[in-house]
Backbone as CSV, one residue per row, in Angstrom:
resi,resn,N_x,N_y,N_z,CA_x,CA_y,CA_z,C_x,C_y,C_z
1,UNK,100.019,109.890,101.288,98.970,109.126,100.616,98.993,109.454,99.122
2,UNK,99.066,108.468,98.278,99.074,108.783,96.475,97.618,109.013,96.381
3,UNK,97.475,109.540,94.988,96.146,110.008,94.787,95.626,108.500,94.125
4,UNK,95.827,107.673,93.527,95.158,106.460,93.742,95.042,105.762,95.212
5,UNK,95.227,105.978,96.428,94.636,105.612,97.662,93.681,106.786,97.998
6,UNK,93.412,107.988,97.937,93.241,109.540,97.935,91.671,109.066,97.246
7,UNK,91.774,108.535,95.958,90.708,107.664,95.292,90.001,107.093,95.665
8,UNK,90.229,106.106,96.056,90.048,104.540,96.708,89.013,104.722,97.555
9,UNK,89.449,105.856,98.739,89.255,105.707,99.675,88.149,106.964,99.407
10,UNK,87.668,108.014,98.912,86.553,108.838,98.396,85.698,107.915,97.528
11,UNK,85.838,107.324,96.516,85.017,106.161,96.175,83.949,105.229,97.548
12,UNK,85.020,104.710,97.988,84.787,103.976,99.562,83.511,105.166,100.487
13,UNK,83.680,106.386,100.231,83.043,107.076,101.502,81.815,107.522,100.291
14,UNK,81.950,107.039,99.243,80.724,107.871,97.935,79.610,106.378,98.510
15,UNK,80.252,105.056,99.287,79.106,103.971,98.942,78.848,103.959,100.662
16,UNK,79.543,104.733,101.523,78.670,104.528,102.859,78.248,105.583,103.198
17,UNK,78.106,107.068,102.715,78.398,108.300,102.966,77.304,108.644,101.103
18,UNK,75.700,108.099,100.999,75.688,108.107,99.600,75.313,110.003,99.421
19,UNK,74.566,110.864,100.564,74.309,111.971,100.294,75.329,113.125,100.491
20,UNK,76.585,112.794,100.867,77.199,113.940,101.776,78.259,113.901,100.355
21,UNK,78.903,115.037,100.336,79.482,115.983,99.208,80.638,115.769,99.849
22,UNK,81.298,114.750,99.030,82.643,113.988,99.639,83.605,114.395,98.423
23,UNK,84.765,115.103,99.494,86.066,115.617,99.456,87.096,115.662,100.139
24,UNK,88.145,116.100,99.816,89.058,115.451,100.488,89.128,116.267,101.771
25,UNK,88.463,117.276,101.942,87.734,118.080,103.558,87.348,116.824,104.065
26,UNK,86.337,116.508,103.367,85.193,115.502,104.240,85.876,114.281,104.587
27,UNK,86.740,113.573,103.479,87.600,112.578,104.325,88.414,112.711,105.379
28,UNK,88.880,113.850,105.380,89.964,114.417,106.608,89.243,114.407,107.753
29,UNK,87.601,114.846,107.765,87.035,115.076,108.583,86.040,113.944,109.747
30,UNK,86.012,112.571,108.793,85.181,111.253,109.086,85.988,111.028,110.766
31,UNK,85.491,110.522,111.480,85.950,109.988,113.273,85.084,108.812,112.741
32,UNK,85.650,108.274,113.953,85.425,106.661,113.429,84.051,106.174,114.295
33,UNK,83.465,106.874,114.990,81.941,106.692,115.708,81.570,106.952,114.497
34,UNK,81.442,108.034,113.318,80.628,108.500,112.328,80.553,107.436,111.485
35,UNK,82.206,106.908,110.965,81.780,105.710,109.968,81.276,104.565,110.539
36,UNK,81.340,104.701,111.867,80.472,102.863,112.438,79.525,102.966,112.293
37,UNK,78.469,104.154,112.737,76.747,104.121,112.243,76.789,104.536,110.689
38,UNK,77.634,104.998,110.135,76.831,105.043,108.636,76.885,103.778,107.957
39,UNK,77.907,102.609,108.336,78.447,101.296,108.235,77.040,100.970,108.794
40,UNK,76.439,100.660,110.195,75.314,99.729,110.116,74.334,100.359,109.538
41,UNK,73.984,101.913,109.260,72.836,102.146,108.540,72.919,101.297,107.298
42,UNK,74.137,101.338,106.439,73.929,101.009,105.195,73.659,99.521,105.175
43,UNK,74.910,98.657,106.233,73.791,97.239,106.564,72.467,96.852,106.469
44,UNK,71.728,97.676,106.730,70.801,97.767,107.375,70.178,98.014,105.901
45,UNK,70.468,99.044,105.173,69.504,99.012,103.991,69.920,97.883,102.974
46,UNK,71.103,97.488,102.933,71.255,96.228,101.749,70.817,95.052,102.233
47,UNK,70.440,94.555,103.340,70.177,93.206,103.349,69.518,92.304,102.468
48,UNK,70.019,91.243,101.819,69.589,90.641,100.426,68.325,90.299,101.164
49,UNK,67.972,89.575,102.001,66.721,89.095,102.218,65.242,90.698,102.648
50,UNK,65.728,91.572,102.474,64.973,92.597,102.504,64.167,92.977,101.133
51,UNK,64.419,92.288,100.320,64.025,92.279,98.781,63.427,90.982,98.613
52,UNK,62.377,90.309,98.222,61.977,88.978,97.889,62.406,88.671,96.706
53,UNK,62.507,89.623,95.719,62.792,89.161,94.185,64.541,88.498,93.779
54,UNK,65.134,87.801,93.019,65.750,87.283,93.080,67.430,88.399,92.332
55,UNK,66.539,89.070,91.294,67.534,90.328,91.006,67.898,91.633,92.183
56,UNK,66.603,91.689,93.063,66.843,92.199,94.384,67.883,91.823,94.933
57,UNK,67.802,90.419,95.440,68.384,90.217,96.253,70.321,90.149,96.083
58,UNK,70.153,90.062,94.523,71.630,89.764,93.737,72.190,91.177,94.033
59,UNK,71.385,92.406,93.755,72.370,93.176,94.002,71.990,94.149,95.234
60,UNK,71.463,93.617,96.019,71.725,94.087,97.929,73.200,93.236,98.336
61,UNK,72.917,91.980,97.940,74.394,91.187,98.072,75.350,91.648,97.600
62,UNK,75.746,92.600,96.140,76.786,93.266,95.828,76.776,94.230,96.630
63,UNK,75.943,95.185,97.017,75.920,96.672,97.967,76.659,96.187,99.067
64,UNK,76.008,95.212,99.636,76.438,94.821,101.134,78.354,94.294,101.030
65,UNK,78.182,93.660,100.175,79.820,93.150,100.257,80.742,94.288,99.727
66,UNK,80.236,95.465,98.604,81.072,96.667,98.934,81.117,97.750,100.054
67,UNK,79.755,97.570,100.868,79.880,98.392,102.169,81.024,97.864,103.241
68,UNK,81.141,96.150,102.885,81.358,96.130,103.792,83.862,96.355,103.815
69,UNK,83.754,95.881,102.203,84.971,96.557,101.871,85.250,98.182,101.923
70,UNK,84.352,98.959,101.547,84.418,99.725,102.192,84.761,100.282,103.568
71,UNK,84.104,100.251,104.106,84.491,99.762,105.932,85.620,99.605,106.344
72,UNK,85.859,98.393,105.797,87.694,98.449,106.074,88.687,99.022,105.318
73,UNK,88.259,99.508,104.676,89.437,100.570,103.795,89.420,102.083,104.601
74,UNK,88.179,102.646,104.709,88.211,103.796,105.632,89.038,103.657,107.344
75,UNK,88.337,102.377,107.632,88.840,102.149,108.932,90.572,102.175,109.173
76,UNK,90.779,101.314,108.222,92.375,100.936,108.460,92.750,102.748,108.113
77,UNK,92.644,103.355,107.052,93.001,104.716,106.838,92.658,105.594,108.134
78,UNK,91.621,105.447,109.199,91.225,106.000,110.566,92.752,105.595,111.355
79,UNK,92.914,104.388,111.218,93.569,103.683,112.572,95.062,103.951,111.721
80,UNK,95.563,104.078,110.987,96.808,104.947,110.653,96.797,106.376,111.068
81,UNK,95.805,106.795,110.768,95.846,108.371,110.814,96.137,108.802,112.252
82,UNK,95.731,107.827,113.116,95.680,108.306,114.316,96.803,107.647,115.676
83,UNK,97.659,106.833,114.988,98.858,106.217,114.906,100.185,107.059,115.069
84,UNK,100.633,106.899,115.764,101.468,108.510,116.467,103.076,108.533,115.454
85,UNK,103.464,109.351,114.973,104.493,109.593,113.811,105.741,109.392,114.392
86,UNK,106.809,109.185,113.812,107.923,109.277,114.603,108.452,110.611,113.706
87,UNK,109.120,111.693,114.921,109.781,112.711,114.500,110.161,112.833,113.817
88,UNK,110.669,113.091,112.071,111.764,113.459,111.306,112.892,114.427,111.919
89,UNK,113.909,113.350,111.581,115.439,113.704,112.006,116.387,113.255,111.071
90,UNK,117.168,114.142,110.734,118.474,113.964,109.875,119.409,112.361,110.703
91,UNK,119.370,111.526,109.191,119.818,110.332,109.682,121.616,110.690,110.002
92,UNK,122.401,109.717,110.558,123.461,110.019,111.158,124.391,109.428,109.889
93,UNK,124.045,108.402,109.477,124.697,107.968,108.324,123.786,107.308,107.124
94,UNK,124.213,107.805,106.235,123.068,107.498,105.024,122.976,105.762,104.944
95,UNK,123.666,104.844,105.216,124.000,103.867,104.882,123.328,102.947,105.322
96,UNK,122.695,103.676,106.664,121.884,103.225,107.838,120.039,103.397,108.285
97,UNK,119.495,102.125,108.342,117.713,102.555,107.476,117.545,103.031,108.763
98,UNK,116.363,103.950,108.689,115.852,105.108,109.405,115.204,104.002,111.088
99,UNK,114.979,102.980,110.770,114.361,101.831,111.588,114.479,100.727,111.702
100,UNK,114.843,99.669,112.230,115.385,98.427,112.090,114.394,97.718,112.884
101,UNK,114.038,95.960,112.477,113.000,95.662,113.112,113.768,95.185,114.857
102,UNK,113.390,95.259,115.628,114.691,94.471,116.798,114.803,93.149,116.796
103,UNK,115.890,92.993,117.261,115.958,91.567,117.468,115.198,90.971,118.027
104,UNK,114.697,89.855,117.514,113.674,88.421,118.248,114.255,88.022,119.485
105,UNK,113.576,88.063,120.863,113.646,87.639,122.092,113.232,86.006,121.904
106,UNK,113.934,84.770,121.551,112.871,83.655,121.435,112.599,83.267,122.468
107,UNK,111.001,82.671,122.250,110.416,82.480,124.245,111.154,80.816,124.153
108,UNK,111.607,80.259,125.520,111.925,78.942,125.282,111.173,78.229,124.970
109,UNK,111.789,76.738,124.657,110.112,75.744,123.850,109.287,75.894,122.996
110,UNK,108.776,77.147,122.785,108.589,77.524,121.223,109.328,77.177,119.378
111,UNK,108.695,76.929,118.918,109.410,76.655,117.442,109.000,78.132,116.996
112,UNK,110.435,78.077,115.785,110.250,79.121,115.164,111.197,78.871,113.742
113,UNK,110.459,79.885,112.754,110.692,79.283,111.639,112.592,79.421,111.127
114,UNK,113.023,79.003,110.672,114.270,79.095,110.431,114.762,78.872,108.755
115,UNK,113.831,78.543,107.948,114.128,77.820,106.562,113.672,79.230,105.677
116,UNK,113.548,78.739,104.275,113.340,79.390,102.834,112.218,79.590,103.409
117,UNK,112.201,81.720,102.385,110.850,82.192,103.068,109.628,81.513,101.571
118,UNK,108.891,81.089,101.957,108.270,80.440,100.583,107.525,81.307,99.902
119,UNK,107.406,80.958,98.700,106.356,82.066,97.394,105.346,81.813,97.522
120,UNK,104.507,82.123,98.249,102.928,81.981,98.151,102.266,83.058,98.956
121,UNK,101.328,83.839,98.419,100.515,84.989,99.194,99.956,84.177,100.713
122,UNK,100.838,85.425,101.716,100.770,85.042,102.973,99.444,85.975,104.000
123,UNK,99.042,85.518,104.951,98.415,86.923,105.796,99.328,86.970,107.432
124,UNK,99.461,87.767,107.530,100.277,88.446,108.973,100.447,87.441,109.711
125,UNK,100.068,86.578,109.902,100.289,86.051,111.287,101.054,84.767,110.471
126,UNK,101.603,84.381,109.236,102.066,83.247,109.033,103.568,84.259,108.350
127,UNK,102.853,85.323,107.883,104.160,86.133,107.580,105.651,86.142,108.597
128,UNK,104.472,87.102,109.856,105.370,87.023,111.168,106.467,85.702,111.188
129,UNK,105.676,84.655,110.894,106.392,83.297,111.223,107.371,82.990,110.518
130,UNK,107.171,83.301,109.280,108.216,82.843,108.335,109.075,84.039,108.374
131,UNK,109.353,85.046,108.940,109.993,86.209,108.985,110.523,85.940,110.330
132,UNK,110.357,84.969,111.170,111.490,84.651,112.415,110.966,85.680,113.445
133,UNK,109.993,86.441,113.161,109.361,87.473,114.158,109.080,86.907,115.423
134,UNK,107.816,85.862,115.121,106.579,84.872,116.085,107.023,83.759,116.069
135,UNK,106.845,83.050,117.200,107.039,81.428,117.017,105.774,80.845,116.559
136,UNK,105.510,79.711,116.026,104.661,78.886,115.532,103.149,78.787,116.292
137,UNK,103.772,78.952,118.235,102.597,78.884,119.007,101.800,79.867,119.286
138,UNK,102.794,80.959,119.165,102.222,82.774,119.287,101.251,82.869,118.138
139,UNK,101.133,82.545,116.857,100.512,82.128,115.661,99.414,81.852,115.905
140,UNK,98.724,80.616,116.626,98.177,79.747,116.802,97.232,80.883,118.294
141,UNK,97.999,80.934,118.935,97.375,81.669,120.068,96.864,82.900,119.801
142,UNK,97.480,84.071,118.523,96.764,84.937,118.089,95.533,84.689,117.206
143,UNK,95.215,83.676,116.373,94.415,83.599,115.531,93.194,82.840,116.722
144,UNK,93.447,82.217,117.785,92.502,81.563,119.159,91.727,83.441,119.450
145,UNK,92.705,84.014,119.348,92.341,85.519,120.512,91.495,85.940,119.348
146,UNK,91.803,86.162,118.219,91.099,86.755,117.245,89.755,86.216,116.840
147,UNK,89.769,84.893,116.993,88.261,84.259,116.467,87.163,84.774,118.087
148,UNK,88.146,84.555,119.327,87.281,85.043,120.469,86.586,86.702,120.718
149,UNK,87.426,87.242,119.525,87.646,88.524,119.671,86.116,89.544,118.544
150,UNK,85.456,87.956,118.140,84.605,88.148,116.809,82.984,87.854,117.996
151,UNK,82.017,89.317,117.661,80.958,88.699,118.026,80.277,87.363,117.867
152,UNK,79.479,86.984,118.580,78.999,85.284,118.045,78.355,85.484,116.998
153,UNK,78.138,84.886,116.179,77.520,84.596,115.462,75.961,84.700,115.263
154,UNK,75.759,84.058,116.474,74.000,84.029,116.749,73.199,85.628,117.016
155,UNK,74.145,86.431,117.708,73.847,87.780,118.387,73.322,88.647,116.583
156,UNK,74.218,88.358,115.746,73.603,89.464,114.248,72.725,88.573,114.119
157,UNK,72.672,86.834,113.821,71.202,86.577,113.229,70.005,86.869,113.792
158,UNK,70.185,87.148,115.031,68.812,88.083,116.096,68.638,88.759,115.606
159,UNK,70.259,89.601,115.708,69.683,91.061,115.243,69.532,91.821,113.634
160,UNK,69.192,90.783,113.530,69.014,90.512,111.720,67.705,90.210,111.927
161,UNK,67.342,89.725,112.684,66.057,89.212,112.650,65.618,87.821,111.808
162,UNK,67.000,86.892,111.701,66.994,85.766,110.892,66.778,84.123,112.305
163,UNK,67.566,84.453,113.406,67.151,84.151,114.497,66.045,84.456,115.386
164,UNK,65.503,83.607,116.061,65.214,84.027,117.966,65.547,83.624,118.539
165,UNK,65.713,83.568,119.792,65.821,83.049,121.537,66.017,81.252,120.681
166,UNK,64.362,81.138,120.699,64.288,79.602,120.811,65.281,78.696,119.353
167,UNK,65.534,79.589,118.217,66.248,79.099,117.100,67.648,78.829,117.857
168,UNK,68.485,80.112,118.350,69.903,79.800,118.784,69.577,78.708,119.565
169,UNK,68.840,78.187,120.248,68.856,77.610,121.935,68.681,76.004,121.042
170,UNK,67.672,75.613,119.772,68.072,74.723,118.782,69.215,74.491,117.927
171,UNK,69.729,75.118,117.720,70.947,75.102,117.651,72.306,75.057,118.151
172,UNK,72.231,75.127,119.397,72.973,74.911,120.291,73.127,73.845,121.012
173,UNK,71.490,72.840,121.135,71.240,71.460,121.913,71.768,70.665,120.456
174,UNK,71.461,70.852,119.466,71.895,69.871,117.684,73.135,69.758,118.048
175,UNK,73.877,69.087,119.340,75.110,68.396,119.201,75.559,67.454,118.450
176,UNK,74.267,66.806,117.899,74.510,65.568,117.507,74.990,65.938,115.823
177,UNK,74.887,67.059,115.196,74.955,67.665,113.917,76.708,68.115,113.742
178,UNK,77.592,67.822,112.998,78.856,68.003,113.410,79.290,69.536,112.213
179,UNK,80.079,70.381,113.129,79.868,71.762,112.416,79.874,72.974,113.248
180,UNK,80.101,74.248,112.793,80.330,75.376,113.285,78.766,75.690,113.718
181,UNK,78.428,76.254,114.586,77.260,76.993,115.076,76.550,77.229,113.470
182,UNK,77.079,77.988,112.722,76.155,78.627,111.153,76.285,77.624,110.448
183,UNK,77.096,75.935,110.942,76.935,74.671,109.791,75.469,74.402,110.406
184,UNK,75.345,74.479,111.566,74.024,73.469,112.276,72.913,74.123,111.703
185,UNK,73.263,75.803,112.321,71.691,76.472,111.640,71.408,76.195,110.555
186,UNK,72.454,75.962,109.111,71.967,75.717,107.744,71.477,74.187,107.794
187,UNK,71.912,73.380,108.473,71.546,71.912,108.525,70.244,71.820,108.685
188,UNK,69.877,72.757,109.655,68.332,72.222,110.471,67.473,72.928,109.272
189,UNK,67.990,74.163,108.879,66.969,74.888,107.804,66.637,76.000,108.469
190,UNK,67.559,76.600,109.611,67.280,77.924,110.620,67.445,79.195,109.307
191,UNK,68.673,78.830,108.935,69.338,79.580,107.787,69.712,79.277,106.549
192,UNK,69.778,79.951,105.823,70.176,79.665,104.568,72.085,79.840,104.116
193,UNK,72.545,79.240,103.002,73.696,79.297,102.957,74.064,80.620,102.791
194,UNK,73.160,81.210,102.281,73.563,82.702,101.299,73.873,83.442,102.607
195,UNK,72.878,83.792,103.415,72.210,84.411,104.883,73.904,84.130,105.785
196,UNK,74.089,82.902,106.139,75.440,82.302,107.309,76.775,83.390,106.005
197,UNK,77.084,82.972,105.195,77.989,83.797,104.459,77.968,84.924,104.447
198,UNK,76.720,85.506,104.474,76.521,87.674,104.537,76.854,87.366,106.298
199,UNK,76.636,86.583,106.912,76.686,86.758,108.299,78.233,86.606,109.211
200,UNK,78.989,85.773,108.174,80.693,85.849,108.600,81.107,87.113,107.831
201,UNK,80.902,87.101,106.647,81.488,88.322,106.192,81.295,89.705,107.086
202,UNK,80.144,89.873,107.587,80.187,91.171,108.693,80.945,91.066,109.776
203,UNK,81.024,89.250,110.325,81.570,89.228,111.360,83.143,89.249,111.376
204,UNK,83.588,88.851,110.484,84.981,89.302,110.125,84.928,90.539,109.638
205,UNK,84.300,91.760,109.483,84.860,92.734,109.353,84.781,93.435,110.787
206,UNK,84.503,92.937,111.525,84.025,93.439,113.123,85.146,93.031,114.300
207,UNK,85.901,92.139,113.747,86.855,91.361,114.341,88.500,92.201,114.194
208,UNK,89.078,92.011,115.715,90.229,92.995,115.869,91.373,92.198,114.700
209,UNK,91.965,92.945,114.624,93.024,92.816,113.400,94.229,92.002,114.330
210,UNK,94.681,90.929,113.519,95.454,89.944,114.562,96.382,90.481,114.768
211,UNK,97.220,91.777,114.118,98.604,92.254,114.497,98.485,92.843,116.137
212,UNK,97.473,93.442,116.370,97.041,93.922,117.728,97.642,93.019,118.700
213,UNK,97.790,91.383,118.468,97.777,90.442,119.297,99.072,90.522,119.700
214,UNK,100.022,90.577,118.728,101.177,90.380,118.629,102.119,91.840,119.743
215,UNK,101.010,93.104,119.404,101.892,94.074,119.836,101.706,94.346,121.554
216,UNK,100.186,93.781,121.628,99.376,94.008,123.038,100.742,92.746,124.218
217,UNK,101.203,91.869,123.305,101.475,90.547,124.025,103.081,91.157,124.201
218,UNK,103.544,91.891,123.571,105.008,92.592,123.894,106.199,91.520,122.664
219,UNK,104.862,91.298,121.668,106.140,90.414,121.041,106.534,90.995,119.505
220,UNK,105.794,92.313,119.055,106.765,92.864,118.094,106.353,94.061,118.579
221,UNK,107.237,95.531,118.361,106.735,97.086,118.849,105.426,97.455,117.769
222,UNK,104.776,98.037,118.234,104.266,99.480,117.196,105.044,99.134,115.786
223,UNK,105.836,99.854,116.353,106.497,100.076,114.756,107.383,99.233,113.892
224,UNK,107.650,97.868,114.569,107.675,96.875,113.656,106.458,96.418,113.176
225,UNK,105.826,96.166,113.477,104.430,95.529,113.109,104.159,96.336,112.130
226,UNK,104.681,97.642,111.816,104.387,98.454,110.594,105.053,98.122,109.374
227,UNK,106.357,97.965,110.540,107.786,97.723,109.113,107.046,96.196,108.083
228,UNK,106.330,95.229,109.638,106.315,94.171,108.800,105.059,94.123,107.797
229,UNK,103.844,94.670,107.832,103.063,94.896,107.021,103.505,95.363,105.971
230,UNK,104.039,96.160,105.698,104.768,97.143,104.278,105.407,95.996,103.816
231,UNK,106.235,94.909,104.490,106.851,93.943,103.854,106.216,92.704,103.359
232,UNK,104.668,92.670,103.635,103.635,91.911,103.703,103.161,92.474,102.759
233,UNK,102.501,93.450,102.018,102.338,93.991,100.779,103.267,94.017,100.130
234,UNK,104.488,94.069,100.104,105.702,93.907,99.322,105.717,92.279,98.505
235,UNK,105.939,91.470,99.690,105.849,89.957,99.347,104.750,89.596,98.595
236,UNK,102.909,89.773,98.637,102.268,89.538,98.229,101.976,90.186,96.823
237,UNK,102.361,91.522,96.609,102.678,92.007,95.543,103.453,91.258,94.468
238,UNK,104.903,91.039,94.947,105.431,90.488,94.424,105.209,89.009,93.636
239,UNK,104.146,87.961,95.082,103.661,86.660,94.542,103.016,86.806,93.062
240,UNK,102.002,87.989,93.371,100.875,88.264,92.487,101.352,88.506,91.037
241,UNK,102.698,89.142,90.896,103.386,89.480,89.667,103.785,88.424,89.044
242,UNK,104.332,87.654,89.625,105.064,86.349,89.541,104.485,85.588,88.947
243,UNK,103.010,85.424,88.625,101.791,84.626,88.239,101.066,85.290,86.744
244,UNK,102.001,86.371,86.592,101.170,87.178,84.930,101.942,86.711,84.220
């Protein structure tokens, strides 16, 4: 770990972690039950609508959207850490990389990508594709598992206390309203726009990480799915340069 991630990530535990005397002990020391309740405590104290005033509410909305980056910066640093190493061993020939991704099994009937990998900042599951990893439908079927994989929606505005019983149960008969569950609630006036937006943003940070899909389903190892992330910050890095 460089000491700008070493950073990053003590910064990160200074905004969910605001009393505890954070060092690089104490980061070594976080389990990931500890950062999930200090994660909803701090939810819990930024909520913009917990403030009536309008400068209130502006910066509970900044707190909350760095808790909630936060969150996933510690987390992903949890779920590496605990990610099993491969042995160091003297390579056999220098010439030869320490890991190779394996060859693609293609499932039949599936498409898969075959052309120019294109310049544009990608996320994992289109990466996979254009990297000949995933076929087009595995794609499609991980990002299905991943949206199923996200609490509903309605369950935090309860427990937000922005819903009840009888609000979801109106919102649910408003067939006639065309839209995601949090388009209808803002339609009818259940919710507000600001409120449905703090309310995906938690719910995508709650939601399993789509590479899971790929490795659970037997269609890249462990440790490609690593190789290909590193090459996924590589590429997007690279887009990003490309543009100064």
């Amino acid at each position: 770990m460089s000491l700008r991630q070493e950073a990053e990530l003590m910064d990160a535990c200074r905004i969910l972690f605001p009393t505890a005397d954070v060092s690089r002990e104490f980061l070594c020391r976080i389990e990931v039950d500890r950062l999930k309740n200090a994660y909803r405590n701090r939810v819990w104290e930024c909520h913009p609508d917990a403030c009536g005033e309008a400068d209130g509410q502006a910066r509970r909305t900044a707190l909350f959207r760095c808790s909630v980056e936060a969150y996933n910066l510690i987390n992903e640093f949890l779920q590496d850490r605990h990610r099993p190493r491969l042995p160091l061993r003297r390579a056999v020939s220098p010439k030869k990389p320490f890991f190779r991704v394996e060859p693609v099994e293609p499932v039949p009937g599936e498409q898969y990508y075959q052309g120019a990998f294109p310049t544009i900042e990608l996320k994992l599951g289109l990466y996979l594709y254009y990297s000949g990893a995933v076929s087009y439908q595995a794609v499609v079927r991980a990002m299905i598992w991943q949206r199923d994989q996200r609490p509903p929606l309605g369950d935090f505005a309860r427990s937000w206390g922005w819903l009840n019983e009888a609000d979801v149960s109106a919102v649910l008969a408003a067939t006639e309203i065309v839209g995601s569950f949090g388009e209808r609630a803002v339609a009818l006036g259940l919710l507000t726009q600001s409120q449905l937006n703090l309310i995906l943003l938690h719910q995508r940070s709650m939601q399993q990480q789509i590479g899971r899909y790929f490795v659970e389903q037997g269609l890249v190892s462990e440790l490609a799915l690593r190789q290909h992330l590193r090459g996924l910050a590589r590429h997007n890095a690279q887009v990003r340069e490309s543009r100064l």
